[in-house]
C-alpha positions in Angstrom: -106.7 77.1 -46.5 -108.6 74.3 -48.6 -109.1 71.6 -47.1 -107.4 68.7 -49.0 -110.1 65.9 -47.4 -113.0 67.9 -49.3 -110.3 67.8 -52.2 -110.0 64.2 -51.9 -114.0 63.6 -51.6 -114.6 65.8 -54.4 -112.5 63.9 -56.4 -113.6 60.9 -54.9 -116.9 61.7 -56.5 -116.0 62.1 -60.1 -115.5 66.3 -59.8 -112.1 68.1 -60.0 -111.3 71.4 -58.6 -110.3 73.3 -61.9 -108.0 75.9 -61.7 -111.1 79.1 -62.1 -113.0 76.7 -59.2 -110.2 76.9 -57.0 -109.6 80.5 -57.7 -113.0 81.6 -56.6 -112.7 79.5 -53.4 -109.5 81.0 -52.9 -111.1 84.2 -53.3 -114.0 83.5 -50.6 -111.6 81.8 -48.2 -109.4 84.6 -48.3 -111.7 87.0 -47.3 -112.6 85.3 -44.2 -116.3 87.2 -44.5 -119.5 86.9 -46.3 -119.1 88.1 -49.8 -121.6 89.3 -52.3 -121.6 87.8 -55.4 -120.5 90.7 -57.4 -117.3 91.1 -55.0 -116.3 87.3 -55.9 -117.0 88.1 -59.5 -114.9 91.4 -59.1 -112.1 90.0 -57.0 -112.1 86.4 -59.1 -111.3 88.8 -62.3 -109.0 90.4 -61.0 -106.7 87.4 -60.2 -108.3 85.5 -63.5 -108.8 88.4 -66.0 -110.3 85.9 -68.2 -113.4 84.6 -65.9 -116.8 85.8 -67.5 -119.6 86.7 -64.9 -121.1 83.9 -65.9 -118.3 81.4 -64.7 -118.1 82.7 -61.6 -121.9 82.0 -60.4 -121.6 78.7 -62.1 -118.9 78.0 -60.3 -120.5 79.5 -57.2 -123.7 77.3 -57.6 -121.0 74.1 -58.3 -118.9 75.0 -54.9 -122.8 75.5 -52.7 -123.7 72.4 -53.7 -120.2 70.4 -53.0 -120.3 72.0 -49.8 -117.3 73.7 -49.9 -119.2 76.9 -50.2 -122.6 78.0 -48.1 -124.9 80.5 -49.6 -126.4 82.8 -47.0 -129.1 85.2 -46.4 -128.2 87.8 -44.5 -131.2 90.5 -44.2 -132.9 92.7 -46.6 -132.7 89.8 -49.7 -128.9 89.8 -50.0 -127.5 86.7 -51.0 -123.8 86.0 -49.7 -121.1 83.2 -50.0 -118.9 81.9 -47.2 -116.3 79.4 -46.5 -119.1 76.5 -45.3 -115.7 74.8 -43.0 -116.4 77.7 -40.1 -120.0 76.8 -39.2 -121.3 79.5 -37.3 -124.9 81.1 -37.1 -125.9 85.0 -37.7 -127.9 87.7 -35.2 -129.5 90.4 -37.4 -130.9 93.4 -35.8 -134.2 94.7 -37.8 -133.5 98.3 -36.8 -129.8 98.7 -37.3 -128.9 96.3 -39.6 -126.0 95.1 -36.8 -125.3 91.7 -37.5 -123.2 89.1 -35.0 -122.2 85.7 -35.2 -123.1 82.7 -32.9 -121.5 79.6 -32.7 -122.4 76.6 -34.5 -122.5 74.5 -31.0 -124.8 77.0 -29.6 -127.8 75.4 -31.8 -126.2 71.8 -31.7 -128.8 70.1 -29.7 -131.7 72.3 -31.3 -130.8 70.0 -34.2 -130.8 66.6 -32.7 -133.8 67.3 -31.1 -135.0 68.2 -34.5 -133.9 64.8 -36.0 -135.4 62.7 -33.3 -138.8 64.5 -33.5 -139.0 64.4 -37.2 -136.8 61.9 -38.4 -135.0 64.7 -40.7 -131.7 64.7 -41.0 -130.3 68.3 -40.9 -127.7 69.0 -43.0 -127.8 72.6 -43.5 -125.3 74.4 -40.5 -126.9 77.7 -41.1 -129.4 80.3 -39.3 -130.3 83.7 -39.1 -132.1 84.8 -36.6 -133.7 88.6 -36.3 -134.8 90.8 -33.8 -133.3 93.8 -32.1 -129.4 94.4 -30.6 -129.3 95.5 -27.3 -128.7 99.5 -28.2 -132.0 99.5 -30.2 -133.9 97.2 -27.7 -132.8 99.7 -25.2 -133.9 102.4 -27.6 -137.3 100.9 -27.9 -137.9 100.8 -24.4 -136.9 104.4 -23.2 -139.4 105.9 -26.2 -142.1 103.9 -25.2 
């Protein structure tokens, strides 16, 4: 569901949330995954016949920066959208491809500790993290 407070703050800051904006967040919120750009272009027409390509990843660009929307990658290049209100963290195994998700808290005081040292204020609630699930870790070891 969209939050109305972001609602409100967006429109607090001069933007509203048209109606092909709020279709394309419905679109990502709905799927409760990481989408592809060309599945929220696909699934956005579909519900907006009318929607060029080109509106979409506007739009897409407009909802990453509002932070209503994070862009991700997930392995091998690919570029994905998600609803940015479930902060969560990804595991990527380099052999498989197996992917798992790790809770935003987990990393929580890796980023104060951050701030303090540096003085940066991190604002991004998203990593990716590879190396190798435990079926090809235990792979790896038995062949060598």
């Amino acid at each position: 569901m969209i939050d109305p407070i972001q609602i409100k703050q967006l429109r607090a800051q001069g933007f509203r949330l048209t109606p092909q904006r709020l279709a394309v967040l419905r679109v990502i919120e709905n799927s409760g995954r990481h989408m592809p750009p060309v599945e929220i272009v696909q699934q956005t027409q579909e519900i907006m016949p009318g929607i060029t390509e080109a509106s979409v990843y506007r739009i897409l660009d407009f909802l990453t920066s509002t932070g209503l929307v994070l862009a991700a990658h997930i392995g091998s290049g690919q570029l994905v959208y998600e609803n940015a209100a479930r902060a969560h963290h990804h595991l990527i195994c380099r052999s498989c491809g197996h992917s798992c998700e790790v809770d935003y808290s987990l990393l929580e005081a890796l980023y104060k500790e951050l701030q303090a040292c540096t003085g940066y204020q991190v604002d991004s609630v998203h990593v990716t993290l590879f190396g190798l699930c435990p079926d090809c870790r235990d792979q790896h070891n038995e062949g060598g």
